[in-house]
C-alpha positions in Angstrom: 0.0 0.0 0.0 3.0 2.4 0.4 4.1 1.8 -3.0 1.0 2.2 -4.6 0.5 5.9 -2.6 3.9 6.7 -3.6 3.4 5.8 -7.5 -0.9 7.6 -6.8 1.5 11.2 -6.2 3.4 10.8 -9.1 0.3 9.8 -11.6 -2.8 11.7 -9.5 -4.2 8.6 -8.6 -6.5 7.9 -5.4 -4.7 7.3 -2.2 -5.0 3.7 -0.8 -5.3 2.3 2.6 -6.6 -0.4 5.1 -9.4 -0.8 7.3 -11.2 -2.9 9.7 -14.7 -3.4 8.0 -13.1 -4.2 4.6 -10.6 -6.9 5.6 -13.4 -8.3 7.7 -16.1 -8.6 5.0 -13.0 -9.7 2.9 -12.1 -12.6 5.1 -15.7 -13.4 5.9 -16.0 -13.9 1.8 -13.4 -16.7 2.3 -10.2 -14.7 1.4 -7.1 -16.3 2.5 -4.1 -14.5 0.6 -3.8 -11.0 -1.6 -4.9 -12.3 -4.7 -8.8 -11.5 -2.8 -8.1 -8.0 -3.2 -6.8 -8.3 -7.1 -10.1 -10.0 -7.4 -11.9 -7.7 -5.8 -10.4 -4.6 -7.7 -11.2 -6.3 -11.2 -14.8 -7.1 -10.3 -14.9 -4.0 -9.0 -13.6 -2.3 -12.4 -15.9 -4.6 -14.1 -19.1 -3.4 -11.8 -18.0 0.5 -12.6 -17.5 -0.2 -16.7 -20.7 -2.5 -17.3 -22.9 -2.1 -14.5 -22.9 1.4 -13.0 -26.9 1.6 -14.1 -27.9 -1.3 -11.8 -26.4 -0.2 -8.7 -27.4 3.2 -9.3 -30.6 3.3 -7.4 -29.2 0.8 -4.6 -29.5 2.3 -1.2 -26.3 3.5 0.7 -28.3 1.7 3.8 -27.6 -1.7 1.7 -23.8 -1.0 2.1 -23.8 -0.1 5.6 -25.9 -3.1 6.4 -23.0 -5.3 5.4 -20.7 -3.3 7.0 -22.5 -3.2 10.4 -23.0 -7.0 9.9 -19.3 -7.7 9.1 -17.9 -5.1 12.2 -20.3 -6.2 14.6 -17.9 -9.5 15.1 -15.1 -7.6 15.8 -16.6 -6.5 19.4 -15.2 -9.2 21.4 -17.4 -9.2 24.6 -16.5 -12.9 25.8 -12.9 -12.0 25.7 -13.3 -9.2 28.1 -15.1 -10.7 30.4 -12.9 -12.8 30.8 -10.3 -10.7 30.9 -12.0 -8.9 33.4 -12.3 -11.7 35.6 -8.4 -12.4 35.6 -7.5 -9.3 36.0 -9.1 -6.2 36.5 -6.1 -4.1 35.8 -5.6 -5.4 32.2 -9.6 -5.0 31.7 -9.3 -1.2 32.4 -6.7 -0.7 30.6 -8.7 -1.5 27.7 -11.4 0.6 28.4 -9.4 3.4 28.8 -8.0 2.8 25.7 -11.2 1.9 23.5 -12.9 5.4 24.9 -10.0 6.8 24.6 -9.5 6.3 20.9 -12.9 7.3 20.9 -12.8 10.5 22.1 -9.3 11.8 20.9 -8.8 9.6 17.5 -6.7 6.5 17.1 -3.3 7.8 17.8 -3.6 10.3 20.8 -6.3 6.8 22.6 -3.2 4.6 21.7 -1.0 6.8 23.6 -3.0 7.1 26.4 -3.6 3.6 26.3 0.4 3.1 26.9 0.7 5.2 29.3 -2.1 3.7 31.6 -0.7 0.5 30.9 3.0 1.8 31.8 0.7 3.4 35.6 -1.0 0.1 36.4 2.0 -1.8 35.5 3.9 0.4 38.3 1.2 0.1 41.0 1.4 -3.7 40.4 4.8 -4.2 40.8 5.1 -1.2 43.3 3.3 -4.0 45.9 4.7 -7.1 45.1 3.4 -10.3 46.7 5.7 -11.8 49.4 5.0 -14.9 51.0 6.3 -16.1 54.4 6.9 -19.4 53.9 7.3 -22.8 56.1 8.3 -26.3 55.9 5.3 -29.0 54.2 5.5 -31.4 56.8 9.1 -33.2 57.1 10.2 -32.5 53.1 12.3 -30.0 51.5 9.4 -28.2 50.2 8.3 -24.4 51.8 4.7 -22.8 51.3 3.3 -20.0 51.8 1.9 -19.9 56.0 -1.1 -18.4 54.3 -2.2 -21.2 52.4 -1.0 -24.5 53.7 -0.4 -26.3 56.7 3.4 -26.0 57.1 6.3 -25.9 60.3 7.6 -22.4 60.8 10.4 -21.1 63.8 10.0 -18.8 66.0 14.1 -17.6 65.2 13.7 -17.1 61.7 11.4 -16.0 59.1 11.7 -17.0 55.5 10.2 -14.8 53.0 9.9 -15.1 49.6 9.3 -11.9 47.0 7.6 -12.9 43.9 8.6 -9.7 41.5 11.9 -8.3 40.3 13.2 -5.4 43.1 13.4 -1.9 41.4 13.0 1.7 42.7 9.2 1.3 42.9 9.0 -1.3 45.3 12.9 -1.0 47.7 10.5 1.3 50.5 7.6 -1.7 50.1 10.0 -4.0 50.3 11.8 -2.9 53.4 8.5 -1.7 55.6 7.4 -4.9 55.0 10.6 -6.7 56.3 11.0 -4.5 59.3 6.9 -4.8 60.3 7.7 -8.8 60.2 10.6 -8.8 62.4 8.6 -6.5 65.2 5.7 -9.0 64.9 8.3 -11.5 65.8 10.5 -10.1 68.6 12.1 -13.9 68.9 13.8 -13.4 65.3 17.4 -13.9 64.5 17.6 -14.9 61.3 15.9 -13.7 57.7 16.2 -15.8 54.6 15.1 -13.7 51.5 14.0 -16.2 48.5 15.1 -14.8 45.1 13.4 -17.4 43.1 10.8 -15.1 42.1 13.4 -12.3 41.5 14.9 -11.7 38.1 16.6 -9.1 38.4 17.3 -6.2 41.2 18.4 -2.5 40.3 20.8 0.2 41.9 18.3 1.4 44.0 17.2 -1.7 45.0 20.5 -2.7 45.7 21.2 0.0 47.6 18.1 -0.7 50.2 19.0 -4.2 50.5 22.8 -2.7 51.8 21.0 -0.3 54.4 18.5 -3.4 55.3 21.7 -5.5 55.8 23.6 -2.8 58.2 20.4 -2.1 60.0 19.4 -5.9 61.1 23.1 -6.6 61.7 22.8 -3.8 64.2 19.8 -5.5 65.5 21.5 -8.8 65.9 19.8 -10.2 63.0 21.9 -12.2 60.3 20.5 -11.7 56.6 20.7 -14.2 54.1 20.0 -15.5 50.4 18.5 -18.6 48.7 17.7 -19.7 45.4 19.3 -16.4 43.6 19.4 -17.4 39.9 22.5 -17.1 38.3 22.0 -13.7 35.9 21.4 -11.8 39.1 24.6 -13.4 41.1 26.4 -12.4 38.6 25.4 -8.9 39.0 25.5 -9.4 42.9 29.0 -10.9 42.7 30.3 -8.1 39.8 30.1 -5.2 42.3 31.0 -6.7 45.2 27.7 -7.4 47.2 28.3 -11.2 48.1 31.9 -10.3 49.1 30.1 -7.9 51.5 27.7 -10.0 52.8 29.6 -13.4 52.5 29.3 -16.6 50.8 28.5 -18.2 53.9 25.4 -16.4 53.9 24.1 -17.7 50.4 22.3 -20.6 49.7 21.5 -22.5 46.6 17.8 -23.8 48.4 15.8 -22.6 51.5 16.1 -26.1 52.7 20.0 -25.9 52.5 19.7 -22.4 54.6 17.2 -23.8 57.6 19.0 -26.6 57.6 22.3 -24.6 58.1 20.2 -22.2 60.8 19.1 -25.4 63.0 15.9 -25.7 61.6 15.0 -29.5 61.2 
């Protein structure tokens, strides 16, 4: 379609372009490939050469009855109610975006559209999920308290995080560490699962130094399991497990209560 606009400017031909109710009465015809649409501009040359006087007289109504018929399957209501039953925060994204593209035209709605995607995505991920977590009954598997019937210590809490740590969730992060340990005054050890954790930035970084220094203070040892190995290797490049100590990483949470006593 670029190609034929650029050779229309040269030789005062129409412009050319796409759109939804077209392809969709094109596709509901049975086209599969773009020999439909050499068809269709033959038959079409055909209709305006040979048989102009029969259509003459034919309503515009007609033609906007097949239209309506054909764009009436594109509204997808199934999908988002489903979507909106998933996730809430996906589902208004989309209405944002619909009305949006409504109301300002297709380009400004898009960009709205992105940014309120961009927004929700940084309120999700600004309040990650972290789950406590304890032993299922005498195996190396840990849960979340919350949801199964599993052996916790009063000495140490294990907590996993279940979102990459960045600058919109370090202060989460660490006022929800710090109201765990004064909810358990017997504390001395905190295990911080990374398996959920792909990657952790500067600022992140940075909070989990001050967290460190602060419980250390407190007479609480810090310590890692299950980091996967993209983020150790950032962890180990600027000198963060030197600081901390190997001693205090672990390759599986049962490896680290096991280490702490907890059997």
């Amino acid at each position: 379609m670029g190609t034929a606009n650029l050779g229309a400017a040269f030789t005062g031909g129409y412009p050319v372009t796409g759109g939804f109710s077209r392809s969709v009465v094109n596709f509901t015809a049975g086209a599969n490939t773009g020999l439909a649409s050499i068809i269709t501009a033959l038959l079409l040359a055909l209709v305006v050469l040979f048989f102009t006087p029969l259509f003459y007289f034919l309503p515009q109504t007609a033609l906007a009855a097949i239209i309506m018929v054909a764009v009436f399957g594109l509204v997808d209501v199934d999908t988002f109610k489903q979507m909106w039953r998933y996730n809430k925060a996906d589902a208004l994204s989309l209405l944002v975006t619909f009305f949006a593209v409504l109301i300002t035209g297709i380009e400004t709605g898009i960009i709205i559209g992105i940014i309120t995607s961009i927004v929700l995505y940084l309120y999700r991920t600004s309040r990650p999920h972290m789950a406590v977590v304890g032993r299922v009954g005498d195996s190396e598997h840990f849960r979340n308290i919350l949801r199964h019937d599993v052996k916790t210590y009063p000495h140490v809490i294990a907590i996993r995080v279940d979102e990459s740590l960045y600058f919109a969730n370090t202060n989460y992060l660490e006022e929800h560490l710090i109201k765990l340990i004064h909810e358990q005054p017997d504390v001395e050890h905190l295990i911080l699962i990374c398996s959920g954790i792909n990657f952790i930035d500067a600022s992140a970084l940075e909070t989990l130094e001050n967290l460190i220094k602060g419980l250390k203070e407190s007479g609480i040892s810090f310590y890692l399991a299950e980091v996967k190995g993209p983020v150790m290797d950032n962890l180990l490049g600027v000198g963060f497990i030197d600081k901390l100590g190997t001693d205090h990483i672990f390759l599986s949470t049962h490896q680290a209560m096991k280490a702490l006593g907890c059997r």
